[in-house]
C-alpha positions as a Markdown table, in Angstrom:
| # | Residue | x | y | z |
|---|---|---|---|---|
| 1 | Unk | 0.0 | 0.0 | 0.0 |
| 2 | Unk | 2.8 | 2.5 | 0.8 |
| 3 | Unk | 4.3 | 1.8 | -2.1 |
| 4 | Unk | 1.1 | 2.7 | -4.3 |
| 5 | Unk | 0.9 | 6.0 | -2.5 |
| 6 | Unk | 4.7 | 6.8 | -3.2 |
| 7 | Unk | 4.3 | 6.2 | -6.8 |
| 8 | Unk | 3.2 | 9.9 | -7.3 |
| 9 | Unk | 6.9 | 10.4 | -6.6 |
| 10 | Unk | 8.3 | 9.2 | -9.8 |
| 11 | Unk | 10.4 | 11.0 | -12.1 |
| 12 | Unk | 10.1 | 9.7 | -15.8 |
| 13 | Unk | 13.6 | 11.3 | -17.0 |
| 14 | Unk | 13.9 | 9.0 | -20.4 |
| 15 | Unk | 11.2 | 11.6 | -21.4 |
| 16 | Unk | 12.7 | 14.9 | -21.0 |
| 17 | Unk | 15.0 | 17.1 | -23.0 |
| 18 | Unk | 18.0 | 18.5 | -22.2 |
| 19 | Unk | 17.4 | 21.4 | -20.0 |
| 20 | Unk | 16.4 | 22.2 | -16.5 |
| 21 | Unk | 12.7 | 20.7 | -15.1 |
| 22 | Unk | 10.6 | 21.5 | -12.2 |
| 23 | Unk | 9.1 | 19.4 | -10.4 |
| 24 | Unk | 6.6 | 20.2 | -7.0 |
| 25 | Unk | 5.1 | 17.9 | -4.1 |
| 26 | Unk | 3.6 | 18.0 | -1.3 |
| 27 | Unk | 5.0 | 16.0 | 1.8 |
| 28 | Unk | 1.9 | 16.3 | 4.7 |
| 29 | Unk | 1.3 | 13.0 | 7.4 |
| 30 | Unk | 0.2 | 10.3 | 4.0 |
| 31 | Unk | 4.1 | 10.7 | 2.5 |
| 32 | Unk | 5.6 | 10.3 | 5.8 |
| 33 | Unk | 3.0 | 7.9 | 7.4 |
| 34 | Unk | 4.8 | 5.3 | 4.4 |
| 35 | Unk | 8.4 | 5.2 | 6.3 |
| 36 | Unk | 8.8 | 2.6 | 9.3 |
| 37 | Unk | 9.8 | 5.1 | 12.3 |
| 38 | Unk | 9.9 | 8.7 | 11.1 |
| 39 | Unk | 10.3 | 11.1 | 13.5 |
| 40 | Unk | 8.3 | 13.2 | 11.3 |
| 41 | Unk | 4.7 | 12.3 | 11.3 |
| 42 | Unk | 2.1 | 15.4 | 10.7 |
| 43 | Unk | 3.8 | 17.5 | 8.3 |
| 44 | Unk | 3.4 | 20.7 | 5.8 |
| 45 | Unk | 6.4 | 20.8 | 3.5 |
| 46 | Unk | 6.8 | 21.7 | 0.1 |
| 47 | Unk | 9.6 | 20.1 | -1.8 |
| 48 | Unk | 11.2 | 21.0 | -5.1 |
| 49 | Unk | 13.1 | 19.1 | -7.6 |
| 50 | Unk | 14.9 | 20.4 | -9.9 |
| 51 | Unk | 16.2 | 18.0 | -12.8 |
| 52 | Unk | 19.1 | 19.6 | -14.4 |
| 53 | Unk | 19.9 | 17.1 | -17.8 |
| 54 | Unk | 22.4 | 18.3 | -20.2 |
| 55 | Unk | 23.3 | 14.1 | -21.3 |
| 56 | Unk | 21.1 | 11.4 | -21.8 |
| 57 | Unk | 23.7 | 9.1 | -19.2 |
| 58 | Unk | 24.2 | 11.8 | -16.2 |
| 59 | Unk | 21.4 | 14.3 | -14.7 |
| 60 | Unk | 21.8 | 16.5 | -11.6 |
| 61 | Unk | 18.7 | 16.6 | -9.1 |
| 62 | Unk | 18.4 | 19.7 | -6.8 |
| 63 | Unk | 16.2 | 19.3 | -3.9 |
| 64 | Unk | 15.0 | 22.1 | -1.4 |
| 65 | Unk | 12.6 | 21.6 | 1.1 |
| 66 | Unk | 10.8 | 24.5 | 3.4 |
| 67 | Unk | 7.8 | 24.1 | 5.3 |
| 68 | Unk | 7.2 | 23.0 | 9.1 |
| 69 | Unk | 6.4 | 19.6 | 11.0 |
| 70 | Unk | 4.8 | 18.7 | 14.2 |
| 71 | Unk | 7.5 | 17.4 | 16.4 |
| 72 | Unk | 7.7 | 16.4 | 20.6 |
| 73 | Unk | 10.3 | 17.9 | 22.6 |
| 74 | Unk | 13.1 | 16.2 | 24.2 |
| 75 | Unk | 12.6 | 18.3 | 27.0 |
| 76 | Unk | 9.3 | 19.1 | 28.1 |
| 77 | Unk | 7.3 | 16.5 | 25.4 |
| 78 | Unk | 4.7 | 19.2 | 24.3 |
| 79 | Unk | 4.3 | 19.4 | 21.0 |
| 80 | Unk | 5.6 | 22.1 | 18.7 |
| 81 | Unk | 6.1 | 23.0 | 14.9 |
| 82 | Unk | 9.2 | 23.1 | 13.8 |
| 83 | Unk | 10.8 | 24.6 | 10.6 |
| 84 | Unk | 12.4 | 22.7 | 8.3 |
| 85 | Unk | 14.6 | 23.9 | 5.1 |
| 86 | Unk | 16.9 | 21.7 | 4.1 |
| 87 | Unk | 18.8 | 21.1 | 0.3 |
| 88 | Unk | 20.6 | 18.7 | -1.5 |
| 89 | Unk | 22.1 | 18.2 | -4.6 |
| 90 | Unk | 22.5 | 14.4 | -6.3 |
| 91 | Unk | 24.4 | 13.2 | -9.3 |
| 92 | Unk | 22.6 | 10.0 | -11.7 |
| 93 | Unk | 24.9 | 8.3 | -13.4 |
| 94 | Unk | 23.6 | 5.5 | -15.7 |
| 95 | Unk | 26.2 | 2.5 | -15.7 |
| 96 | Unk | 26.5 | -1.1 | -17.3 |
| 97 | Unk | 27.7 | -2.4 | -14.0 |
| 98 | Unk | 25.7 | -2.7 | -10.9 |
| 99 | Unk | 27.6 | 0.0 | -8.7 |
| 100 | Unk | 26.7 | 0.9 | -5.3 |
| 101 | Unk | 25.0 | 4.5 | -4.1 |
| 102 | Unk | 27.6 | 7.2 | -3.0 |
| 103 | Unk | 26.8 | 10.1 | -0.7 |
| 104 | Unk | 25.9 | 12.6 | -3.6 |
| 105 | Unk | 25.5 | 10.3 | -6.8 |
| 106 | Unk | 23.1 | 7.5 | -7.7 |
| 107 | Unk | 23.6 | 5.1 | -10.3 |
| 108 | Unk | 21.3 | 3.8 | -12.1 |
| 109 | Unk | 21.1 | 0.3 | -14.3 |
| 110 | Unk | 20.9 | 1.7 | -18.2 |
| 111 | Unk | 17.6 | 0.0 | -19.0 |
| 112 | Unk | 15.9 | 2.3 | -16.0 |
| 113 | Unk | 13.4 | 5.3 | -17.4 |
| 114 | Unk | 12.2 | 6.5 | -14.1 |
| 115 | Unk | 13.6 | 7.3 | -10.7 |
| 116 | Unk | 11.4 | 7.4 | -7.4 |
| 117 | Unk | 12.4 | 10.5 | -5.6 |
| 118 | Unk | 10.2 | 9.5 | -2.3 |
| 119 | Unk | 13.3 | 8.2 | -0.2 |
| 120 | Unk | 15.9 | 11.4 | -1.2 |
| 121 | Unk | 12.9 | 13.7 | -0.4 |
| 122 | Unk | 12.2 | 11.9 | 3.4 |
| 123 | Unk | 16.5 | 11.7 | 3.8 |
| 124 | Unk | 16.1 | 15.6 | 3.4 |
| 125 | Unk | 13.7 | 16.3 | 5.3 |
| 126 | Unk | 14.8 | 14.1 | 8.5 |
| 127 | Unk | 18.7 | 15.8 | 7.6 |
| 128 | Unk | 17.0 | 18.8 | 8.4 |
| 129 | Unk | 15.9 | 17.8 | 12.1 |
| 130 | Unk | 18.6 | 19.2 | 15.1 |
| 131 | Unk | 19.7 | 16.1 | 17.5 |
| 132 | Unk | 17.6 | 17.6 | 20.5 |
| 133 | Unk | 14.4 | 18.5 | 19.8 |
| 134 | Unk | 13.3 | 21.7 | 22.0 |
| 135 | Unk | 10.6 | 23.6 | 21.6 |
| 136 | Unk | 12.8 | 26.9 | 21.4 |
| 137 | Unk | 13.6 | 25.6 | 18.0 |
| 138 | Unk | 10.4 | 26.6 | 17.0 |
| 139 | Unk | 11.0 | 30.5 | 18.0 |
| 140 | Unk | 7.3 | 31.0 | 18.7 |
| 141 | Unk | 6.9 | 28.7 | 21.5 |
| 142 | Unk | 8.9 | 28.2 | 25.0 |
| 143 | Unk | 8.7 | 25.1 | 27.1 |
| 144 | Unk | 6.1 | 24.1 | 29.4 |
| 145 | Unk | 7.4 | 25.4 | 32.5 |
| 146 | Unk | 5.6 | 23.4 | 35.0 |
| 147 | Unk | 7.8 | 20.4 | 33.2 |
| 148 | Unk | 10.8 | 22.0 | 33.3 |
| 149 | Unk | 10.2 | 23.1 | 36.9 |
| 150 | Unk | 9.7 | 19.5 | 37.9 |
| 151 | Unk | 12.9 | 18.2 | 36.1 |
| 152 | Unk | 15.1 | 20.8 | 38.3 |
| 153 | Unk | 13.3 | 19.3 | 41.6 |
| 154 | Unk | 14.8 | 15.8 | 39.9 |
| 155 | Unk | 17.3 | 16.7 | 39.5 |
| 156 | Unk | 19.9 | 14.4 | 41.0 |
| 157 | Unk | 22.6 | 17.3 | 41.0 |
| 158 | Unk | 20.4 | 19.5 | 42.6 |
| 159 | Unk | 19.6 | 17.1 | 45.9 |
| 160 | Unk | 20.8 | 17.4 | 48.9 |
| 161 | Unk | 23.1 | 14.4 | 49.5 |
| 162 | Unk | 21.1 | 12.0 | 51.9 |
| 163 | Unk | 23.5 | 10.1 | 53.6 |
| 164 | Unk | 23.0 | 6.0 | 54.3 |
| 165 | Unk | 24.5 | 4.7 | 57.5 |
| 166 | Unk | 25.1 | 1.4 | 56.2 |
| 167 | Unk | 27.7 | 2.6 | 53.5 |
| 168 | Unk | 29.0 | 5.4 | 55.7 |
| 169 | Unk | 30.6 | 2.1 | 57.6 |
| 170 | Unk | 31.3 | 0.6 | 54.4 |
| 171 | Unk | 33.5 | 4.2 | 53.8 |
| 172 | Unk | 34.9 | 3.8 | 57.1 |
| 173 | Unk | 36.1 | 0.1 | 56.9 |
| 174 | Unk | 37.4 | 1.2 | 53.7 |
| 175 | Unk | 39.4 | 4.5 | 54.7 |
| 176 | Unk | 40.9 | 2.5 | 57.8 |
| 177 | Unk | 42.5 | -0.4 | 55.8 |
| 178 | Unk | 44.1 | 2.1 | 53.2 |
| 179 | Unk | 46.0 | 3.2 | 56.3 |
């Protein structure tokens, strides 16, 4: 089923003249509901492709993505929406021999017609993401302070040090046979 939906992503570049072509979609919660454990799920991001083919054996793709997605923050775990923009730039190469995918080009068996942009546009997107997730990202929305409050009561470092009498002997018996 998710691969029906993601056929809408499909770039039929045996068709095209040289030249540059545009290309527009819409990721939203459908696109990103079709990849096992995205971090992303509701979404409104607008992606563009660019198809840059000067030779029928090599084309450029440009992608740029800008929009915002609903995200939970590390900190606090209220929801905010965060911005993403994000670009990136791929090589296709059509080759004879099976070659595997670099970082920035693809290659491509020279019998293929089409190429599925769905995965390149979710790697974008999720490149776009920060490691920690905080609601200050967002630059309209602060954490929920009531959370944040609690956290600093937990907050081991901040406890006074409750001492145990069973290993305050343990500490003695220790510090007397180092002498």
């Amino acid at each position: 089923m998710a691969v029906e939906r993601l056929a809408k992503y499909k770039i039929q570049f045996i068709k095209l003249k040289n030249g540059t072509h545009h290309f527009n979609f819409q990721l939203d919660q459908t696109f990103f509901d079709c990849f096992e454990n995205s971090k992303i799920t509701e979404a409104n991001i607008t992606a563009d492709v660019n198809l840059h083919k000067e030779q029928d054996h090599i084309f450029d793709l440009d992608f740029k993505v800008s929009g915002e997605a609903k995200m939970v923050c590390d900190r606090c775990l209220d929801d905010f929406y965060l911005p993403i923009n994000n670009h990136f730039n791929l090589q296709v190469k059509m080759t004879e021999k099976e070659r595997e995918n670099e970082f920035d080009i693809t290659y491509l068996p020279f019998n293929s017609y089409e190429i599925n942009v769905a995965n390149y546009l979710y790697e974008v997107c999720h490149l776009a993401l920060p490691m920690q997730l905080k609601c200050a990202d967002s630059k309209t929305k602060e954490c929920n302070k009531k959370i944040l409050q609690k956290l600093e009561e937990l907050d081991i470092n901040n406890q006074e040090s409750i001492s145990d009498p069973r290993w305050d002997e343990l500490k003695k018996l220790i510090k007397t046979e180092k002498k």
